[in-house]
C-alpha positions in Angstrom: 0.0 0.0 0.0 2.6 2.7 -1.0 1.8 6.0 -0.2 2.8 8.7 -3.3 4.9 11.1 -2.2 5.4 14.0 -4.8 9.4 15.0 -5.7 11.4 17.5 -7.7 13.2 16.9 -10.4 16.5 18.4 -9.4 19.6 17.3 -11.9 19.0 14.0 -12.4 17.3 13.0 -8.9 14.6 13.3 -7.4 14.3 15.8 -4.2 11.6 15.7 -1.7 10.0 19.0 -1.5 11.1 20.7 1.9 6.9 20.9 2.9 7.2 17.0 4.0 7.8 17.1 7.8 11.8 15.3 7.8 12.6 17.9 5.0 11.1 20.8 6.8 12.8 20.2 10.4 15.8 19.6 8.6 16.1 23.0 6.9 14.6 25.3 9.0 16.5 23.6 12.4 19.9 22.5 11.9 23.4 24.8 13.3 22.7 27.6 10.9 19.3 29.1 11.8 19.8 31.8 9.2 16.5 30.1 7.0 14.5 29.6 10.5 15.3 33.5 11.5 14.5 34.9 8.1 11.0 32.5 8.4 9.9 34.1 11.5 10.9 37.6 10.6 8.7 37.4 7.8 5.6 36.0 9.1 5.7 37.4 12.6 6.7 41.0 10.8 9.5 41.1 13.3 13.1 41.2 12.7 14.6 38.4 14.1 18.2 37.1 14.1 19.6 33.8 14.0 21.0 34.2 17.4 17.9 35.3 18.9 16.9 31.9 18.3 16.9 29.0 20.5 15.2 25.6 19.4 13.5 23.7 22.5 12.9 20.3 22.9 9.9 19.3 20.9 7.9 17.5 23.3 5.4 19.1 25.5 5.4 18.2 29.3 3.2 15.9 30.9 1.7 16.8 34.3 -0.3 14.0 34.9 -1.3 10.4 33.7 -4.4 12.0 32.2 -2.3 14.3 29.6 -1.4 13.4 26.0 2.0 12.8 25.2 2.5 15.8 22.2 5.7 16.4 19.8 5.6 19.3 18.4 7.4 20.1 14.7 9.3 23.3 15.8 9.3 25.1 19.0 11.5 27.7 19.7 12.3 30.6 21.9 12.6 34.1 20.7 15.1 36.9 22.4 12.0 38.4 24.0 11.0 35.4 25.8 8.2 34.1 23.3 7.2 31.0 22.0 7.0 29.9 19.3 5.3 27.0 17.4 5.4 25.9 13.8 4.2 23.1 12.2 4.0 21.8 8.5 0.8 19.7 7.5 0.1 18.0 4.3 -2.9 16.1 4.8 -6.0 17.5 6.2 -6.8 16.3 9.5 -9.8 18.4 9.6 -8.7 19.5 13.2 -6.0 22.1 12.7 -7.1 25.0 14.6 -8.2 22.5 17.9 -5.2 21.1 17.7 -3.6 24.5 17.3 -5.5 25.6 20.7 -4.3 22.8 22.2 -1.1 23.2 22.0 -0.4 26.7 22.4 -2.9 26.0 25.7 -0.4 23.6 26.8 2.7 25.8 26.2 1.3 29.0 28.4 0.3 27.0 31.0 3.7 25.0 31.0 5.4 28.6 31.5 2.9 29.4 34.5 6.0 28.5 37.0 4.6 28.3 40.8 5.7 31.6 42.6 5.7 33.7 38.6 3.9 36.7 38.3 1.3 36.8 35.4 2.6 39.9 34.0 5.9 37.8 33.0 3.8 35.3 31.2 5.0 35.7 27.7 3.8 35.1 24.2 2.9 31.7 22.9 2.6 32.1 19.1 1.7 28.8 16.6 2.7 29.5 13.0 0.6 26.3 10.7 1.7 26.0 7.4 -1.0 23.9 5.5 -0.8 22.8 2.4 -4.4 23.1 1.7 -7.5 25.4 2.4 -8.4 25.5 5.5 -9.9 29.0 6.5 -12.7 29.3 4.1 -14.2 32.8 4.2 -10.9 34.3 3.9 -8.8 34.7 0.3 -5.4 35.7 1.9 -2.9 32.9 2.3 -2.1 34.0 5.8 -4.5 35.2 8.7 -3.7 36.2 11.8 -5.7 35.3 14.9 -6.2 36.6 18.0 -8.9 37.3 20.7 -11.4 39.8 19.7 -14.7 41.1 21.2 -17.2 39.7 18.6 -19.1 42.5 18.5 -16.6 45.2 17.9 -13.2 43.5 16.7 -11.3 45.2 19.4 -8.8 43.0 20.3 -8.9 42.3 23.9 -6.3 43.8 26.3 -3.5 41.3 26.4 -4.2 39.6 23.0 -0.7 39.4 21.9 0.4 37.0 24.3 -2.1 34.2 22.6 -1.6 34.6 18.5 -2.3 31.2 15.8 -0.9 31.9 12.2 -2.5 30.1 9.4 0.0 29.9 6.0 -2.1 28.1 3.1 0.1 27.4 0.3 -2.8 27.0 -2.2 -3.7 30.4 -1.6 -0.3 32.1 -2.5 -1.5 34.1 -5.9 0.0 33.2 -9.2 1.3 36.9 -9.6 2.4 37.4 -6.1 4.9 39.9 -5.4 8.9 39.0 -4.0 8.4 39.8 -0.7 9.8 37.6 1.7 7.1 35.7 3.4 5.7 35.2 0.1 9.2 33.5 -1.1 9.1 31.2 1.6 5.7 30.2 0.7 7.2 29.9 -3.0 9.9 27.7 -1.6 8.1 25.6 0.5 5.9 24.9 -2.4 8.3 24.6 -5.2 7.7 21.3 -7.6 10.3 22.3 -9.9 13.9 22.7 -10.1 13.3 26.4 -12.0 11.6 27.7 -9.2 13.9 26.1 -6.6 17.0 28.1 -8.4 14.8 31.2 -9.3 14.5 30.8 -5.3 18.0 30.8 -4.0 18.5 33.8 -6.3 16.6 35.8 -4.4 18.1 36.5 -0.4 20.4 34.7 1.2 18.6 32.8 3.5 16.5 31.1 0.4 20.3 30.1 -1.1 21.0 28.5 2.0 17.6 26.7 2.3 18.1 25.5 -0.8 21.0 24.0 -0.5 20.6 22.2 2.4 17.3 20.5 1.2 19.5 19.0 -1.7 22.1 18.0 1.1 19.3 16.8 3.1 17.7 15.1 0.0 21.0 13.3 -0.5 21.6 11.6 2.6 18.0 11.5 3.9 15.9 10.2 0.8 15.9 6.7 1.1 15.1 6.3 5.0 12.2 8.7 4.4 10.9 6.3 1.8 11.8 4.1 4.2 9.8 5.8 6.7 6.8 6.2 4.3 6.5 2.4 3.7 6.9 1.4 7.3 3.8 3.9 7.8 1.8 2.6 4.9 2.3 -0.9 6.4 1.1 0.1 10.1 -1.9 1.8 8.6 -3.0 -1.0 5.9 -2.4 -3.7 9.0 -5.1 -1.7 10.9 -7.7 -1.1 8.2 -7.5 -4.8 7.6 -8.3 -4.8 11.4 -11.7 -2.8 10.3 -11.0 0.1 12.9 -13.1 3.0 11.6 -11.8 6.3 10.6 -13.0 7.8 13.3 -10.4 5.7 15.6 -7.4 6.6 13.2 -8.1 9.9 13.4 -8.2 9.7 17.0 -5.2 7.8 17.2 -1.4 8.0 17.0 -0.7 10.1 13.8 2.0 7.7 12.3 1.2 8.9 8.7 0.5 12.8 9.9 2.7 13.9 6.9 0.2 12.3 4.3 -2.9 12.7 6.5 -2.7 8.3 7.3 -3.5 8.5 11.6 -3.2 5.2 12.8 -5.5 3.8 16.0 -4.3 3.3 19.1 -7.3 0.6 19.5 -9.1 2.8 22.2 -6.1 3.4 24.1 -5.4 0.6 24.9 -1.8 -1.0 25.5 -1.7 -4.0 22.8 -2.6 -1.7 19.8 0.5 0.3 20.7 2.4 -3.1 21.1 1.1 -3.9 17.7 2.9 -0.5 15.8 5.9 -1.2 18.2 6.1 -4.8 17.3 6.1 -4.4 13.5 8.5 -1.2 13.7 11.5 -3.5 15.4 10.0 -6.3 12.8 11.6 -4.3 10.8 14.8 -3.4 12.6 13.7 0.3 14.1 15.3 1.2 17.2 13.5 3.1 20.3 14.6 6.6 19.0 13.2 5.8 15.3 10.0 4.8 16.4 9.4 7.3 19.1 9.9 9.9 16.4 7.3 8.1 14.0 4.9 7.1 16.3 4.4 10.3 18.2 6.1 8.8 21.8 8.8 9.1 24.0 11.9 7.1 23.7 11.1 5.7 27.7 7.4 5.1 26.7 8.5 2.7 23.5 10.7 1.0 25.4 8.3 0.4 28.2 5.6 -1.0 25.7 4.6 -4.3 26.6 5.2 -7.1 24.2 2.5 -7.9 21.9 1.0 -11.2 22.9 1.2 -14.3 20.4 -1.8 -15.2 18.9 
């Protein structure tokens, strides 16, 4: 059950385009931040340097037994304290701005420190970049939202400190200007190796994006095909287990690049020791599969054996 995975034809081989999720953590977070910085400045309308930067562990923290264990694409920290959040989706999940909420809910409240003062609780910002519609009344290819009194669109005092960034890259005009959020959008939804030089042309920041998703591309390609098939295997093993969509989508997102969630059987233990036990079938170790299936390396290796049938 292959999943098809679109690619650029970039001299001679084929590149995969930097919106896929491995690509797109791999040139925006790497030991140059220049691309990342340059990102942020443009969306955010800020001007942001690469060492104002500071990438933080992905994973949100879990308080209790009752929260959900969450990896986020990027987070990072800005110079003035904020966070921020971006993440790259291909498939529509139908469930982008809830999940959006739930994030940025979980990252204010994991900077509410016990003796902090609430006038030092600092932005949380989530930056989506979809690669579909998803905000249908509005034209633009990126909105900006915060809270508003619905009668008057004032924003409320405060506002700033809770902020969700939508980036469709269907919506990018076919004449759009050269301004530098609307290169990035260019980039990120380049399907030719034209555009991909016409790109690097332009700033900087774009040459150096470009060039490393061809370096990427080079040592990275096959274990993301790799990746792919391993998740086209965990999701085809379940639909022959006739869990509904609903469950997938409820599930571990295995497939979250192309939209495939696979189901963590109600919740329950042996349906995570099912995607475990066909991961290190096929020689993953704890870190690889932690990163695929959405867990921590601890909680993979505590999984439970599957039982023999």
């Amino acid at each position: 059950m292959p999943i098809p995975i679109e690619t650029i034809d970039y001299r001679g081989t084929k590149l995969i385009p930097p919106k896929y999720d491995r690509m797109f953590k791999a040139v925006f977070v790497d030991e140059d931040l220049t691309p990342l910085a340059s990102f942020l400045s443009s969306v955010l309308d800020m001007d942001i340097l690469a060492s104002d930067l500071r990438v933080m562990n992905p994973e949100l923290p879990v308080k209790s037994s009752e929260d959900k264990q969450v990896r986020l694409d990027i987070k990072i920290k800005l110079a003035d304290k904020s966070i921020v959040n971006v993440e790259m989706q291909v498939g529509n999940e139908y469930d982008m701005g809830k999940r959006s909420l739930h994030n940025l809910s979980r990252l204010m409240a994991g900077g509410l420190k016990r003796g902090k003062k609430r006038n030092e609780i600092y932005p949380v910002i989530a930056i989506n970049v979809l690669d579909f519609n998803y905000i249908t009344d509005e034209e633009g290819f990126h909105n900006r939202f915060r809270m508003k009194n619905v009668k008057t669109n004032a924003e409320m005092p405060n506002a700033e400190v809770f902020e969700i960034n939508f980036i469709e890259l269907p919506k990018l005009p076919k004449n759009a200007g050269n301004g530098m959020k609307e290169l990035w959008v260019k980039f990120l939804s380049a399907k030719t190796e034209e555009e991909l030089n016409m790109l690097a042309k332009q700033a900087p920041a774009l040459k150096k994006a470009v060039h490393k998703l061809v370096r990427v591309n080079a040592s990275e390609e096959r274990q993301y095909m790799e990746d792919m098939l391993i998740k086209a295997e965990i999701a085809e093993y379940y639909l022959k287990k006739g869990i509904r969509a609903e469950s997938l989508a409820e599930g571990i997102a295995v497939g979250k690049t192309e939209g495939i969630a696979v189901g963590r059987t109600e919740g329950k233990a042996e349906g995570k020791a099912e995607i475990i036990a066909i991961m290190k079938a096929k020689g993953w170790n704890s870190t690889q599969i932690a990163e695929l299936v959405g867990m921590t390396v601890d909680e993979v290796e505590r999984t439970p054996k599957r039982k023999r049938s």
